[in-house]
C-alpha positions in Angstrom: 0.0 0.0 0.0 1.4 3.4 -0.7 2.4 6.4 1.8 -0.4 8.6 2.3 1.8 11.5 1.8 3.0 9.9 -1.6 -0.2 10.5 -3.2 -1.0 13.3 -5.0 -4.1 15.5 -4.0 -7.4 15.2 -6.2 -7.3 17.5 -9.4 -9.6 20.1 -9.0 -9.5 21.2 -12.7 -12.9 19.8 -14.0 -14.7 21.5 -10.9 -13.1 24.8 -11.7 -13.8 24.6 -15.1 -17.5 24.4 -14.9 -17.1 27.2 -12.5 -15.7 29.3 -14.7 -18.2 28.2 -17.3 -21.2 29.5 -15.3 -19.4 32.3 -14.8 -18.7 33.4 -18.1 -22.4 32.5 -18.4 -23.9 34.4 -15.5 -21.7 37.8 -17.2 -23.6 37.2 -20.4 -27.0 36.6 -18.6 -26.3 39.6 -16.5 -24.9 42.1 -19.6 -27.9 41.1 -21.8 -30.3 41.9 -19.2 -28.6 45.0 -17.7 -28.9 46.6 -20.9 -31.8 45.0 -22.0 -34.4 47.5 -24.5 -37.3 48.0 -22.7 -35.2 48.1 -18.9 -32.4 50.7 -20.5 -34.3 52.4 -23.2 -31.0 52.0 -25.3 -29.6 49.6 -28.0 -28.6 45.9 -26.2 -25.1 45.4 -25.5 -25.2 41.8 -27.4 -27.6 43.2 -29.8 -31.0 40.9 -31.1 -29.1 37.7 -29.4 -29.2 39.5 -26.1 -32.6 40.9 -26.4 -33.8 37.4 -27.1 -31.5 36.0 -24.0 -32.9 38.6 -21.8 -36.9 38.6 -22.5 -38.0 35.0 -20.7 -35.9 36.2 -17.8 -37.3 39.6 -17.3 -41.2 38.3 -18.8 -41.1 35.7 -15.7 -39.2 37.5 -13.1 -39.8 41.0 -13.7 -37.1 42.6 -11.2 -36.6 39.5 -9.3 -34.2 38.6 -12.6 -31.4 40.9 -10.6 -31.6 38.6 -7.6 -31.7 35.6 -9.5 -28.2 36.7 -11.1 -26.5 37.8 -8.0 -27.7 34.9 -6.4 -26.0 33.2 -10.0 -22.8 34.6 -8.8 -22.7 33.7 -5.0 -23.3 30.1 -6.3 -20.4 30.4 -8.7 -18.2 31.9 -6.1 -19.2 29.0 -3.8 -18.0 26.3 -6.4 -14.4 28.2 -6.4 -14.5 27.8 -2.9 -15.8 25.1 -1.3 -14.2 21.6 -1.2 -16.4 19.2 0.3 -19.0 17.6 -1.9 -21.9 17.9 1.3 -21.1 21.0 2.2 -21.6 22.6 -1.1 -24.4 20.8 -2.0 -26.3 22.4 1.6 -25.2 25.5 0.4 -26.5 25.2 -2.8 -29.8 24.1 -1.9 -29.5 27.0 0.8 -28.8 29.8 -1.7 -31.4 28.2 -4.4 -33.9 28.9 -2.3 -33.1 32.0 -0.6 -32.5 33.0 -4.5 -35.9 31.5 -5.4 -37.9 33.2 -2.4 -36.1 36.8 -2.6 -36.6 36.5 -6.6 -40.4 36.1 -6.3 -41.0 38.5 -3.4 -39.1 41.3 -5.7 -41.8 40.5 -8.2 -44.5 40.8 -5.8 -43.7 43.9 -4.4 -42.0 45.3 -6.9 
């Protein structure tokens, strides 16, 4: 049996990929709805493709779209962080409804 101390330490590549992933997708989430027509009364920063991105978010969500993405981001950051596979998934659940709940009480008193 090998030393423990031989071994080399998991590779954490494949978990920081898909966190960099989501977060290259939460930027283009949140720069397509940040300057989305009818919200900034100005031409879309990704153009037609951003407009269309940005439309089922805001139609659904209505204001609660801005909590949903920084709640996007806190998850993201989490992934960076975290290690332990229970751990992050209570967080996750955590924050997915906390996200959920603040999202649809922004919509209703918004």
């Amino acid at each position: 049996m090998p030393d423990r101390s031989a071994e080399s330490p998991p590779s954490r590549y494949r978990l920081d990929a898909v966190a960099l992933t989501l977060l290259l997708a939460g930027g283009v989430l949140a720069a397509s709805v940040a300057t989305y027509r009818p919200l900034a009364g100005r031409e879309n920063l990704l153009g037609g493709f951003g407009d269309e991105l940005a439309r089922p978010l805001t139609d659904a969500l209505g204001w609660g779209v801005a909590l949903l993405l920084a709640g996007w981001f806190v998850l993201t950051g989490l992934l960076i962080v975290n290690r332990s596979p229970v751990r992050l998934s209570i967080r996750f659940l955590g924050w997915g409804v906390l996200t959920v709940c603040a999202a649809v009480a922004a919509d209703w008193f918004g």
